[in-house]
C-alpha positions in Angstrom: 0.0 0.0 0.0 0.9 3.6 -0.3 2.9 5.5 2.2 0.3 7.4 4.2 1.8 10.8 4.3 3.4 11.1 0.7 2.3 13.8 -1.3 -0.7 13.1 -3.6 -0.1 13.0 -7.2 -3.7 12.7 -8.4 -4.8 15.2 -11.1 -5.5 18.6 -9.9 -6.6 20.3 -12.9 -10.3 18.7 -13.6 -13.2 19.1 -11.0 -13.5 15.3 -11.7 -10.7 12.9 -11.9 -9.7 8.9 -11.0 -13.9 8.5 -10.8 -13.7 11.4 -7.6 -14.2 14.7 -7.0 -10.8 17.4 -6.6 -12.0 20.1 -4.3 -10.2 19.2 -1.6 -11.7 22.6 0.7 -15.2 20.6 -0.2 -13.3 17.2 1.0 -11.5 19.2 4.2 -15.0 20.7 4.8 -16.7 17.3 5.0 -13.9 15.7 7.0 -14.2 18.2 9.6 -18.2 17.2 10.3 -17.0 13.7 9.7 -14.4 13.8 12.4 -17.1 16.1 14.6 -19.6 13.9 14.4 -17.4 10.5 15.1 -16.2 11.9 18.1 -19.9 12.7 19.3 -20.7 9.3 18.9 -17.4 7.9 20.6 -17.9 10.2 23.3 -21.6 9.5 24.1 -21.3 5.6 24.2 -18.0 6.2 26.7 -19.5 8.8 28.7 -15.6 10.5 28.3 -16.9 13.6 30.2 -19.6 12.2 32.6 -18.7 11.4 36.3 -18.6 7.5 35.5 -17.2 6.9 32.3 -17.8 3.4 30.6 -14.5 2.9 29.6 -15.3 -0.9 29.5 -17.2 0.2 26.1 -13.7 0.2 24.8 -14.1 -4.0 24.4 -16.3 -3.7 22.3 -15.4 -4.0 17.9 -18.4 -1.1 17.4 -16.4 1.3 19.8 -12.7 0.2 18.5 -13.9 0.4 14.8 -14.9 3.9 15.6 -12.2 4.9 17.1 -10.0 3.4 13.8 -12.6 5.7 11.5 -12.2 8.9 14.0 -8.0 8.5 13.5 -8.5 7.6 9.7 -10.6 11.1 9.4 -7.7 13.3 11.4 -5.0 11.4 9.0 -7.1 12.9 6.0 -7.8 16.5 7.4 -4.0 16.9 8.4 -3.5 15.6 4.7 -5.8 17.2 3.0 -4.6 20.9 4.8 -1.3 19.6 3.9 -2.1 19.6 0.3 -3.8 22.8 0.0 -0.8 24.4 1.6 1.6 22.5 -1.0 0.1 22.1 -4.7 -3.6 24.0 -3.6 -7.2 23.7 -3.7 -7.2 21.3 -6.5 -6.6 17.3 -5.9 -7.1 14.1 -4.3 -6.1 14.3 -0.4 -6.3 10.3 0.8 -2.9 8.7 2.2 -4.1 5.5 0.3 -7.1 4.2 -1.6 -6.5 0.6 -0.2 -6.5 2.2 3.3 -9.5 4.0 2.4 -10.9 0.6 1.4 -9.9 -1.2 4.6 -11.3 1.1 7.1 -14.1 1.5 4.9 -15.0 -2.4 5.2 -14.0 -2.2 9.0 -16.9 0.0 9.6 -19.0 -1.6 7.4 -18.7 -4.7 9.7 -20.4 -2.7 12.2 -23.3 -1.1 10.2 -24.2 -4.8 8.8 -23.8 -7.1 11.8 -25.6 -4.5 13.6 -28.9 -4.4 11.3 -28.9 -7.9 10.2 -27.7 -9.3 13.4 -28.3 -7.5 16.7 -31.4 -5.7 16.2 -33.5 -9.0 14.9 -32.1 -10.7 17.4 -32.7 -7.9 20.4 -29.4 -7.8 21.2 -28.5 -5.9 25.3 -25.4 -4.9 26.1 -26.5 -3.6 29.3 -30.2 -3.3 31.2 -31.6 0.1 29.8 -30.3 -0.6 26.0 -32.6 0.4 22.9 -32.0 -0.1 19.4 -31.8 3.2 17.1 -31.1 5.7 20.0 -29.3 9.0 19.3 -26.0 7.3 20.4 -26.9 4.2 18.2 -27.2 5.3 15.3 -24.1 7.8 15.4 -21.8 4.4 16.1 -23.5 2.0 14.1 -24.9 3.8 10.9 -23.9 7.4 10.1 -20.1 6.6 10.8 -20.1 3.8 8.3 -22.3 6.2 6.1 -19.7 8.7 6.4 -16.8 6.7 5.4 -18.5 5.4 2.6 -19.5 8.6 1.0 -15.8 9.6 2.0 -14.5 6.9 -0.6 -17.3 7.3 -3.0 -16.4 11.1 -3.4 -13.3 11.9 -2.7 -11.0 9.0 -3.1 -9.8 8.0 -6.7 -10.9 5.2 -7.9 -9.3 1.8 -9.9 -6.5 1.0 -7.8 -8.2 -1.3 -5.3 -7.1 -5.0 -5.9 -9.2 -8.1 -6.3 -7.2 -9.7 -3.4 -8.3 -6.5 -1.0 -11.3 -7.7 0.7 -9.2 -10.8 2.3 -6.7 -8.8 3.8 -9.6 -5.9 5.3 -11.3 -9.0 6.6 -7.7 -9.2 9.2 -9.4 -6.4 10.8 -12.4 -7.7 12.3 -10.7 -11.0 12.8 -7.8 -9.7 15.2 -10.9 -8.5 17.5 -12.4 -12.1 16.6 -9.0 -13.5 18.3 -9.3 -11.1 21.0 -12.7 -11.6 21.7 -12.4 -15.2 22.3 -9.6 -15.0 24.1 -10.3 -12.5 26.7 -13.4 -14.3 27.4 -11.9 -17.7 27.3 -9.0 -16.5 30.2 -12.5 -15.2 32.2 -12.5 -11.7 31.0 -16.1 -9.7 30.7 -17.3 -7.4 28.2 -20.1 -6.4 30.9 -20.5 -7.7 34.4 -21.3 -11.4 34.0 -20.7 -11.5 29.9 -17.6 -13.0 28.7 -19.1 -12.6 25.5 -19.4 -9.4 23.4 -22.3 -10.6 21.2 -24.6 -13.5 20.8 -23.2 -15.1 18.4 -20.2 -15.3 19.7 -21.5 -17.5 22.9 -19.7 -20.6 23.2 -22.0 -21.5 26.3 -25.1 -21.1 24.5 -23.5 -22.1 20.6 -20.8 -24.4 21.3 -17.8 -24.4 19.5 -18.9 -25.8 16.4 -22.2 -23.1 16.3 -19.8 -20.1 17.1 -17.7 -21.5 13.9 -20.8 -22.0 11.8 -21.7 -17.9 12.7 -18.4 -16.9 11.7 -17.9 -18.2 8.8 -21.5 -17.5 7.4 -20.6 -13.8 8.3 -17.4 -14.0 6.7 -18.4 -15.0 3.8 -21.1 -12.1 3.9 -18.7 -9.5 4.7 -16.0 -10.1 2.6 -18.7 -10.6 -0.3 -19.3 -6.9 0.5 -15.7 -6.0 0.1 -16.0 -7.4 -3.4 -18.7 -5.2 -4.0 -16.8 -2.8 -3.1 -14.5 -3.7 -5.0 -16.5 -4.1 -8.4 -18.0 -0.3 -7.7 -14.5 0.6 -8.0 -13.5 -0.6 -10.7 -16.9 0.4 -12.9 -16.5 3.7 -11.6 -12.4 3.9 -13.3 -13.9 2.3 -16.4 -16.7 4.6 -16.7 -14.4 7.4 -16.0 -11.5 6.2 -18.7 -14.3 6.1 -21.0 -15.8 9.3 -20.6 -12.4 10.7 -21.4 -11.8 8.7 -24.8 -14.7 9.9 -25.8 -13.7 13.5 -25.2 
């Protein structure tokens, strides 16, 4: 993958170039909100600045995953000021479009498992949770919205690889290892749950059903990825053949 913080060398001159947009004040502006917004949610589900933080939020793959997007979002904002300063308004301002990619799908973990998995099955974390609250929906769907229409934008597009979706899937599975782990030694997620969702209950799936859930939503997830991927590269072909044709 690219070096993170190497200047960009994406065509400047166009409004549209590499399938994205190159106004990078429009890009800084976004990835301001973005990174506002990010922290709201991180902040509310932590309780940072209340009297009894729930720093034990921190075990959970929806908190770390945000807190990978809200670093991803102050890499692009100190790139993309970088660049205006350097070569000017004009550009693409994202360390690397495979980065983009991965952090993209890391979030999207979150938004899918959360919709198609927790919320049918009425998942609690603790006693007084409810789906789609304020602080719900600013971790589990308008951060993933916001990376997405980050990448759709303002990252250039075509140079995702076909082989991309198996190496963002080492993402969720380090927490996957983690997970297990810590609640194998005894650890909790929550006082009395050594598990930080349902389907990862060994008690109540055994082995062989806590397998059977990860591999289905592997197979889901990295699926996704290749969408992903395919949306990239119609987008570059689109875009190489609007310019043959002018």
């Amino acid at each position: 993958m690219t070096q993170l913080l190497a200047p960009s060398s994406a065509p400047r001159l166009g409004a549209f170039a590499e399938g994205a947009l190159t106004f990078r004040l429009l890009a800084l502006g976004f990835r301001i909100i973005a990174f506002a917004v990010i922290l709201t949610g991180i902040v509310r589900i932590t309780g940072a600045f209340t009297a009894d933080p729930s720093w034990g939020a921190l075990r959970f793959y929806t908190v770390l995953s945000n807190l990978l997007c809200l670093v991803w979002v102050a890499l692009l904002i100190v790139r993309t000021v970088r660049d205006i300063a350097a070569t000017g308004p004009r550009g693409h301002s994202t360390p690397s479009a495979r980065w983009s990619g991965a952090i993209m799908m890391a979030i999207t973990v979150t938004f899918l498992v959360y919709l198609i998995v927790l919320v049918p099955a009425t998942f609690t974390q603790d006693s007084d949770y409810a789906p789609f609250s304020l602080t719900d929906n600013l971790i589990h769907i308008i951060t993933p919205i916001l990376l997405i229409l980050d990448w759709l934008v303002f990252v250039p597009k075509g140079r995702l690889r076909w082989f991309d979706p198996l190496l963002w899937a080492l993402i969720p599975y380090a927490y996957l290892v983690f997970a297990l782990v810590y609640g194998g030694l005894g650890g909790e997620f929550a006082p009395g749950l050594r598990y930080p969702y349902p389907f990862l209950n060994v008690d109540a799936h055994g082995v062989g059903g806590v397998a059977l859930w990860i591999l289905a939503l592997s197979v889901a997830l990295i699926g996704v990825g290749y969408v992903y991927v395919c949306i990239d590269r119609l987008l570059a072909r689109a875009v190489r053949a609007l310019s043959s044709r002018g």
